[in-house]
LUMKOLMI-535846 format. One record per residue (C-alpha): residue in three letters; y, z, x. Coordinates in pm, whole numbers. Last residue first. Layout:
<nodes>
 residuo  north     up   east
     ALA      Y      Z      X
...
</nodes>
This chain:
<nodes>
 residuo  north     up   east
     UNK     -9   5582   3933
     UNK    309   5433   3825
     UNK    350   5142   4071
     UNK    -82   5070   4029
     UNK     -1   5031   3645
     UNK    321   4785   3732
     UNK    133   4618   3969
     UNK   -143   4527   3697
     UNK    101   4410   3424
     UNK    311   4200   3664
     UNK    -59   4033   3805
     UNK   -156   4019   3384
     UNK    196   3853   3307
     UNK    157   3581   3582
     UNK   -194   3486   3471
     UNK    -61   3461   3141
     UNK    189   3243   3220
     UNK     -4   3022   3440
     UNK   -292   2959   3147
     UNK     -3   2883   2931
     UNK    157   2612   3202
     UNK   -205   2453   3231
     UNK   -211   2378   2857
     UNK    106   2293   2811
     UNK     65   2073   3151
     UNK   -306   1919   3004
     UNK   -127   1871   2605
     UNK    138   1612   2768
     UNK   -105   1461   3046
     UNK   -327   1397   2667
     UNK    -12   1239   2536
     UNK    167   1043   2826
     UNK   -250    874   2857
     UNK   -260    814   2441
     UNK     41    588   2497
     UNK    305    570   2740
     UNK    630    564   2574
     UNK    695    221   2521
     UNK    299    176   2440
     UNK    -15    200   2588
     UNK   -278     65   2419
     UNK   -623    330   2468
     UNK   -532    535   2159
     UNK   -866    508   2022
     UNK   -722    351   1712
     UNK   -575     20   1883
     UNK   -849    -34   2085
     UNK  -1092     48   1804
     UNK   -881   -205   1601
     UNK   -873   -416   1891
     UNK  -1306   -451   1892
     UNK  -1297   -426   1557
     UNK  -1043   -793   1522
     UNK  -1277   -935   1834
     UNK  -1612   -885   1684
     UNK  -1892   -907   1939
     UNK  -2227  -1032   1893
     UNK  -2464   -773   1863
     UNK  -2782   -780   2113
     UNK  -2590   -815   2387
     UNK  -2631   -510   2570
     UNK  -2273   -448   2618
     UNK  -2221   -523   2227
     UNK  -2494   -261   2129
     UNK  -2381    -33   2357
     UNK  -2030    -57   2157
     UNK  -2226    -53   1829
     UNK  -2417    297   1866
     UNK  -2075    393   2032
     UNK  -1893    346   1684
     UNK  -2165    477   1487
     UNK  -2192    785   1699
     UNK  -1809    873   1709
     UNK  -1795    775   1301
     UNK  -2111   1074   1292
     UNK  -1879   1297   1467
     UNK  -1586   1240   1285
     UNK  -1790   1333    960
     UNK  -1942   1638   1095
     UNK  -1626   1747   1234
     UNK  -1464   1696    895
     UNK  -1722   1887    718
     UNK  -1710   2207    927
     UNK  -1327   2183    918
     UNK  -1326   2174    526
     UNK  -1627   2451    556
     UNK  -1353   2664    752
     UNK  -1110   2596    491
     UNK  -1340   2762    229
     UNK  -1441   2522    -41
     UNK  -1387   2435   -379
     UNK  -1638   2472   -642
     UNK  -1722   2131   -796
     UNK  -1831   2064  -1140
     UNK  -2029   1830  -1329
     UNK  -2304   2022  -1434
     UNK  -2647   1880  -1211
     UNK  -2414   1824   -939
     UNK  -2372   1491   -786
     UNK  -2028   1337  -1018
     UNK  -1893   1699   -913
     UNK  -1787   1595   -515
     UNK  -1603   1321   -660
     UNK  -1374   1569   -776
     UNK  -1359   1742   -448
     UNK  -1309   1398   -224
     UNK   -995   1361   -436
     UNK   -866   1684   -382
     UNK   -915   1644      5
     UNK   -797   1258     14
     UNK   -482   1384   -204
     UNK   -279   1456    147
     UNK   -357   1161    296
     UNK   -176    982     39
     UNK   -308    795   -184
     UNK   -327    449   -335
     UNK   -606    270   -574
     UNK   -599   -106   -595
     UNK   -519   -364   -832
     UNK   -515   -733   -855
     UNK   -332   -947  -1116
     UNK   -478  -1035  -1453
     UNK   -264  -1286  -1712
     UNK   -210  -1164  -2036
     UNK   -138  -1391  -2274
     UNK    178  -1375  -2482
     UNK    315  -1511  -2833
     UNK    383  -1198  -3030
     UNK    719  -1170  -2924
     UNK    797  -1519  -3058
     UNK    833  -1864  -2865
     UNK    770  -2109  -3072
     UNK    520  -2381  -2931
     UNK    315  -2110  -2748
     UNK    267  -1932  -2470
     UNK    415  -1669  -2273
     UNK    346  -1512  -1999
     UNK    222  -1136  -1943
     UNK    125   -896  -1628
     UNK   -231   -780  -1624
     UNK   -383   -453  -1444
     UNK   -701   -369  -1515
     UNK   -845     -7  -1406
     UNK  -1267     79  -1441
     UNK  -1515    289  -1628
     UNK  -1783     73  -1773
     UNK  -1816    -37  -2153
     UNK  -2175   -101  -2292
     UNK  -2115    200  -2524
     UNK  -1756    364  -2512
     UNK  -1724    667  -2245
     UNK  -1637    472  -1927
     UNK  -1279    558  -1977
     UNK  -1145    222  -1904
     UNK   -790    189  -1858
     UNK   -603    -95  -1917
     UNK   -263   -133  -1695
     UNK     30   -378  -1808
     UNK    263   -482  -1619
     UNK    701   -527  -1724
     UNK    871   -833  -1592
     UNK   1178   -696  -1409
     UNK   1527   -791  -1568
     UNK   1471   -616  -1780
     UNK   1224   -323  -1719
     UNK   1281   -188  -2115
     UNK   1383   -489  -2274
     UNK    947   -634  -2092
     UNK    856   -278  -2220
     UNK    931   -419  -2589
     UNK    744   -739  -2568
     UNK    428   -542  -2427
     UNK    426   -356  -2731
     UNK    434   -699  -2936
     UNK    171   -854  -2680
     UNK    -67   -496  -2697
     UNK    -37   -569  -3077
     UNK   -106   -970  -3087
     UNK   -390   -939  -2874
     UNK   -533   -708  -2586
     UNK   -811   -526  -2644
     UNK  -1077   -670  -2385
     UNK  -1083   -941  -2577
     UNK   -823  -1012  -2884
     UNK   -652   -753  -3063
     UNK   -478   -739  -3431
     UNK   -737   -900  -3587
     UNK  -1019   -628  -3498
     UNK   -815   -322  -3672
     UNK  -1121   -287  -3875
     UNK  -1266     54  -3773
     UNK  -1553    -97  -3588
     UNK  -1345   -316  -3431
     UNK  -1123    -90  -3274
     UNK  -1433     89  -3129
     UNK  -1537   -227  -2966
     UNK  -1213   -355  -2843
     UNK  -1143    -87  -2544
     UNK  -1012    215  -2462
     UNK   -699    293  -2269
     UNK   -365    166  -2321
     UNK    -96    180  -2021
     UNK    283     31  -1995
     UNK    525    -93  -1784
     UNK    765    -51  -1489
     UNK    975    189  -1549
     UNK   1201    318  -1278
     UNK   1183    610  -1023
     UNK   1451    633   -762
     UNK   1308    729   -428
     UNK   1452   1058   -359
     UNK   1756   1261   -314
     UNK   1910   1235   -622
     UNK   1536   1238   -813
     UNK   1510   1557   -957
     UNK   1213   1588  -1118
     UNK   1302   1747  -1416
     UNK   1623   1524  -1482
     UNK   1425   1206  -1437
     UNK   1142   1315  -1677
     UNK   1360   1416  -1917
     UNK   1511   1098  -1937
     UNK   1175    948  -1959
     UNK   1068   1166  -2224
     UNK   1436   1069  -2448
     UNK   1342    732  -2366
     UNK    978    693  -2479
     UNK   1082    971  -2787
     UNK   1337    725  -2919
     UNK   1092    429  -2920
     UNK    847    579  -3101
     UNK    608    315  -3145
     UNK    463    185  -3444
     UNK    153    -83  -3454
     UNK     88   -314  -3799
     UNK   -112   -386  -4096
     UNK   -401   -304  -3977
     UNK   -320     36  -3862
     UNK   -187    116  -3541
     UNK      1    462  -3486
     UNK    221    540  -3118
     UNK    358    826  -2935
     UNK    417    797  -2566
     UNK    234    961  -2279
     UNK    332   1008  -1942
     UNK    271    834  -1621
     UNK    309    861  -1266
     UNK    296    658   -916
     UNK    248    303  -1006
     UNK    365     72   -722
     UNK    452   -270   -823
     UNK    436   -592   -568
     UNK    649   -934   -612
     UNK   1008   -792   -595
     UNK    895   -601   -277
     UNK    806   -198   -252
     UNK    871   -194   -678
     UNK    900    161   -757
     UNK    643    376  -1002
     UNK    703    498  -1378
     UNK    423    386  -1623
     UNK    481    457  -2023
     UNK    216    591  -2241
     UNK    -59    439  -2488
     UNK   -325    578  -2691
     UNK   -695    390  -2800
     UNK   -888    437  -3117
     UNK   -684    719  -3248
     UNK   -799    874  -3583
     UNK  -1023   1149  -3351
     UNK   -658   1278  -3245
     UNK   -550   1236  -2836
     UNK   -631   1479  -2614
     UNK   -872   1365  -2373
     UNK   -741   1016  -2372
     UNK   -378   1159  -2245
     UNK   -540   1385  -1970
     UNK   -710   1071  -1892
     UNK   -375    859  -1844
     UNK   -185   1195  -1614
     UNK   -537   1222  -1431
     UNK   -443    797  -1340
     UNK    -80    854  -1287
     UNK   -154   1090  -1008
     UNK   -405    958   -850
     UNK   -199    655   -766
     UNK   -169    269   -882
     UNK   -105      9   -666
     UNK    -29   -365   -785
     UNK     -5   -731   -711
     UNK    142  -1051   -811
     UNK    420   -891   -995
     UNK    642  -1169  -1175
     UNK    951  -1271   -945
     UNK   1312  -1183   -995
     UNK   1528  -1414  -1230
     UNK   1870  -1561  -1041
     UNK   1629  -1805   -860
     UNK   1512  -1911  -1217
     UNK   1181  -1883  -1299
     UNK   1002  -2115  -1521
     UNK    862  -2268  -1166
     UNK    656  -2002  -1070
     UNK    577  -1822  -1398
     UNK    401  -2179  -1518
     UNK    494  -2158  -1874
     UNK    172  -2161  -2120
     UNK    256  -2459  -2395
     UNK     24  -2457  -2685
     UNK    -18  -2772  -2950
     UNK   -146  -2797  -3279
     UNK     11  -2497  -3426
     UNK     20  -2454  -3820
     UNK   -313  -2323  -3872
     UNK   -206  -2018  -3645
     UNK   -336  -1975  -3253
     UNK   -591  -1698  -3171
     UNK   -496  -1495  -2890
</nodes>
């Protein structure tokens, strides 16, 4: 952010020792999931050809005081021109409130907010001479002032930031920032911010890998779109793909006993560890398989036991 005439000097506050032990730590990390991301896009694809960029409100929980988990989104109504940005307060809350109430959250993991999203980037916004009011990569004096009111909204939790890129500006890839913000400055105004970068990662659940894996699925056909499969071809597939793990994991194991690899003693117990082979309080893998061998064995006994009853009961009546 560019400095006025009048400053000669800038201060940035070291986040770990400007906080107070009463103050809760700034993020140093944070996962985003599927979810929130479609919810962001769905937002780009619809917003007005005026609109350069849109914003919404993140909901998520915070796993530790220093880590942020992003699990949904929704938009919130916004106008920049060059003299200024708007945001609609009212309808942020009254969206979130309905949010809560829809989703019914009294017997689950409390949502909270805990930040913000833009998408788009600087280029466009330049073009269309709103340039002074962002810096690079979009973020300047307006994305500070917004950020200024998320930071009353997650008090006392610093509020993050997440930039989307759509991928569909010119010289722009396709990619997810997240930033958290300190400020800086002689005076300290709302306006007065960087944004610092933290790291970010994608979360799912194993239940979104098959969804996921579809929509990937279309970026390889010739229209970009994916016809979902048959459950049987989801089995198909899955063998397939355990069964090529199965030969790249023995193709290395030989490899190791021959000694042509040198071994790696963290894959070497993560194969231990995954292969079931570690016994454990109850037994381990071994408990297990004896487990599924006596169901097993006990079925086959049944049923011999009910065709013997079902025979001498034919030869009683004839």
């Amino acid at each position: 952010m560019t400095l006025g005439p009048s400053n000669s000097a800038i201060c940035v506050q070291n986040t770990s020792q400007a906080n107070h032990s009463t103050t809760p730590p700034r993020p140093t990390s944070l996962t985003i999931h599927p979810t929130a991301l479609f919810s962001i896009l769905d937002h780009y694809l619809r917003r007005t050809d005026r609109q350069h960029r849109v914003i919404g409100t993140l909901l998520g929980t915070r796993p530790t005081p220093s880590t942020v988990s992003v699990t949904h989104a929704f938009a919130v109504l916004h106008s920049e021109t060059e003299e200024q940005v708007a945001v609609d307060m009212e309808y942020h809350r009254s969206m979130f409130e309905m949010f809560v109430r829809g989703r019914g959250d009294a017997n689950k993991e409390q949502l909270s907010i805990v930040g913000w999203y833009a998408t788009g980037g600087a280029e466009k916004q330049a073009l269309q001479g709103l340039a002074q009011g962002q810096g690079q990569n979009g973020l300047g004096t307006y994305s500070a002032l917004i950020q200024n009111f998320y930071e009353q909204e997650t008090a006392p939790y610093p509020a993050v930031h997440v930039a989307l890129d759509t991928g569909t500006e010119e010289g722009v890839g396709a990619g997810v920032r997240a930033y958290v913000s300190s400020p800086v400055g002689v005076t300290q105004k709302a306006e007065n911010c960087v944004f610092v970068p933290i790291p970010c990662e994608l979360c799912f659940h194993d239940t979104e890998r098959a969804g996921l894996d579809l929509l990937l699925s279309s970026s390889s056909s010739p229209n970009g779109t994916a016809t979902p499969t048959t459950p049987l071809s989801n089995l198909h597939d899955a063998l397939v793909s355990t069964s090529s793990a199965l030969s790249r994991v023995l193709a290395y194991v030989q490899a190791v006993l021959r000694g042509t690899v040198e071994p790696d003693p963290a894959l070497g117990r993560y194969l231990w560890s995954v292969l079931g082979t570690v016994p454990d309080e109850e037994g381990g893998w071994a408990t297990s398989l004896q487990d599924t061998l006596m169901v097993s064995y006990l079925a086959n006994l049944v049923r011999g036991e009910a065709e013997v009853a079902a025979r001498l009961a034919l030869a009683g009546s004839t």
